[in-house]
N, C-alpha and C positions, 0 to 999 in steps of 0.2 A: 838245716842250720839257718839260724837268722841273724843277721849283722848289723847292727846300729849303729850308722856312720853321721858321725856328730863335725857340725862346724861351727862357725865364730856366731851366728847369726843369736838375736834375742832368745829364741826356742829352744836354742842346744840347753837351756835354764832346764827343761825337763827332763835331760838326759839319765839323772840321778834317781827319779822313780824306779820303786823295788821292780814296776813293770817289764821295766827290759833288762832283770837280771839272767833271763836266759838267751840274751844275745852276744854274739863276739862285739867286742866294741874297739871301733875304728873312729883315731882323732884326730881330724887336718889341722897343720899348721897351731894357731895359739889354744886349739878347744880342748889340751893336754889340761887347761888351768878347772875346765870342768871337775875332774877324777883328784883333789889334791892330795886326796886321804885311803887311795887306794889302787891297785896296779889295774888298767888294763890293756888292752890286748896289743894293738899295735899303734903307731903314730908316724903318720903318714904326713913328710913336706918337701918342699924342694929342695934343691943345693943351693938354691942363695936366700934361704930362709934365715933371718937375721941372727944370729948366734945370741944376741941381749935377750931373743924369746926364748931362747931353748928352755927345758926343767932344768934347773937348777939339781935337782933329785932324780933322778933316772924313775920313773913312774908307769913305766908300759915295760912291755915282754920283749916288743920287735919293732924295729928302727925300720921308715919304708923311703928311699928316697926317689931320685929320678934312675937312676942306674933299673932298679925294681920295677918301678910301675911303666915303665919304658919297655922293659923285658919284656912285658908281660903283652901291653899292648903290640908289639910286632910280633911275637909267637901267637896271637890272636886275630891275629890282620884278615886272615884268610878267612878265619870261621864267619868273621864279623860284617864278610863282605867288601875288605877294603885291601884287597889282597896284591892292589895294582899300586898301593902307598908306600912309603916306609920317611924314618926319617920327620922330620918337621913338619913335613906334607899330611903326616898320617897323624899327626900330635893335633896339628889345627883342624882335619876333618872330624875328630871327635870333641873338641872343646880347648882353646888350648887356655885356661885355665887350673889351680890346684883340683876344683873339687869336680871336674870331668876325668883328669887324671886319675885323682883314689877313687872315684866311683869303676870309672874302669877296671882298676886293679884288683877291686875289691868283687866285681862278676867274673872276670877273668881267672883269677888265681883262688881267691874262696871259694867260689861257685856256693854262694848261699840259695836256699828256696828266697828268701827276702830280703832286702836292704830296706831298714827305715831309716829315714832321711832326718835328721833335726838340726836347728842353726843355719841349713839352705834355703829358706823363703827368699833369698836374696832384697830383702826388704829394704834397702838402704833409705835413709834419709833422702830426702829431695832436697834440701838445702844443702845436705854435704856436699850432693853430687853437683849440685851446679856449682856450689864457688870449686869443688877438685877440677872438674872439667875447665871452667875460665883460668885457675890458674897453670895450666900445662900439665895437671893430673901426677903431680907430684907422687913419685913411687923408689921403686929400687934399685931400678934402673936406671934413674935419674938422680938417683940421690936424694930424693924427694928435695926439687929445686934445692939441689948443696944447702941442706940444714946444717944448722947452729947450734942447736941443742946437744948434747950429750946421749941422750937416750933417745930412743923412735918415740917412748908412750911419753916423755915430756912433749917431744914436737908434735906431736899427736892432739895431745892437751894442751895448748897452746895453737895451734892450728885450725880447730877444730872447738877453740874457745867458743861456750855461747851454744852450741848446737846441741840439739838431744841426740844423745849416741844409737848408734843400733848395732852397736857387739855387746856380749854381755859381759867382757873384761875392761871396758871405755874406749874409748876412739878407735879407729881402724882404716884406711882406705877403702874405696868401692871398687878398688882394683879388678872384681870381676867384670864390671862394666866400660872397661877401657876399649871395647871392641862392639860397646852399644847393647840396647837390652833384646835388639834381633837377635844379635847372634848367638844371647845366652838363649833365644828360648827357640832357634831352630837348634842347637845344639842338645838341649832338652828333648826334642820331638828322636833326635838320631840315638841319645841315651834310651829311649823306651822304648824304639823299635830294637837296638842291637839287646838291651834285657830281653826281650820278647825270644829274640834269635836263639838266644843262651837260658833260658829259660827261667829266668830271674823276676822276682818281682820285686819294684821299688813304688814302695808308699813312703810320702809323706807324712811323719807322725806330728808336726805341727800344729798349735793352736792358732798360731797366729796366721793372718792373715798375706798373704802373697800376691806382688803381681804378676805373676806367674804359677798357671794352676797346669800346670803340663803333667804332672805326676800326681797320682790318686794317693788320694786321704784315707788315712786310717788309723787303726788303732795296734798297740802291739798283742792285743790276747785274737 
């Protein structure tokens, strides 16, 4: 089995080639907007994922939230090597991020031979991330500094006035880099040793270019 797990990034744009019609397809968080015109597989986000994102249309088969990919990580703790973790302790040993999360979940509980990766180059703008970072990295947690706007993608588009986007639905935070871009890419090295453990292979099926080439490139035939 082979899984195509698509996220917000520029690239998830290629998710829709007939090429990976024989993958399970797996969508974190907003990259549901990819599939508008057709159901798949599952849709993978957190519990304080903003409810204004949701589908409006029910669009996937299976709803994945933290309850799920939590589960699945602590009944895997052991195999995985992290068997002395549990808890919060074991959530940040592996990434505490969405898309370490559903990538877990997705070797854990699928057990595919492959996962290809698209929309994670984590490519963000450099201008976005320095004014996010100067201004106290406005998020969800925060309220993204108690916005005013009505909607996230207004204050987004306004926020983020002027700058070239790198989601491919318009604006977004760099929220995986709230923890610096070490941490995404040792966190990266521990994702392809515990694939290696579980026998998983995760390639990159990205055209675009990433600062972060931790995970091999390929193609899906």
């Amino acid at each position: 089995m082979k899984v195509l797990y698509v996220g917000s990034g520029l690239s998830a744009q290629q998710a829709t080639d007939e090429r990976y019609r024989d993958h399970i397809k797996v969508c974190l968080n907003n990259a549901w907007r990819i599939f508008p015109d057709e159901v798949f597989d599952y849709w993978i986000h957190p519990n304080d994922f903003p409810a204004e994102n949701y589908p409006q249309t029910k669009n996937y088969r299976t709803e994945i939230r933290h309850k799920e990919y939590s589960a699945a990580l602590h009944q895997g703790a052991e195999t995985l090597g992290f068997g002395e973790l549990s808890g919060f302790n074991l959530e940040r040993k592996i990434g505490y991020t969405s898309f370490f999360q559903g990538l877990y979940w997705i070797m854990l509980t699928l057990a595919p031979a492959r996962i290809g990766l698209l929309g994670f180059d984590h490519d963000y703008n450099p201008e976005k991330v320095q004014k996010w970072r100067a201004e106290g990295m406005p998020q969800v947690c925060n309220d993204f500094n108690q916005k005013t706007e009505k909607t996230l993608r207004e204050w987004a588009g306004n926020y983020f006035s002027g700058l070239e986007q790198d989601a491919f639905y318009g604006h977004g935070t760099p929220d995986p880099l709230r923890f610096g871009p070490e941490y995404l890419e040792q966190k990266m090295h521990i994702a392809v040793a515990s694939a290696k453990t579980l026998g998983v292979e995760i390639v990159n099926y990205s055209q675009r270019p990433s600062p972060y080439n931790i995970f091999v490139r390929g193609t899906p035939e």
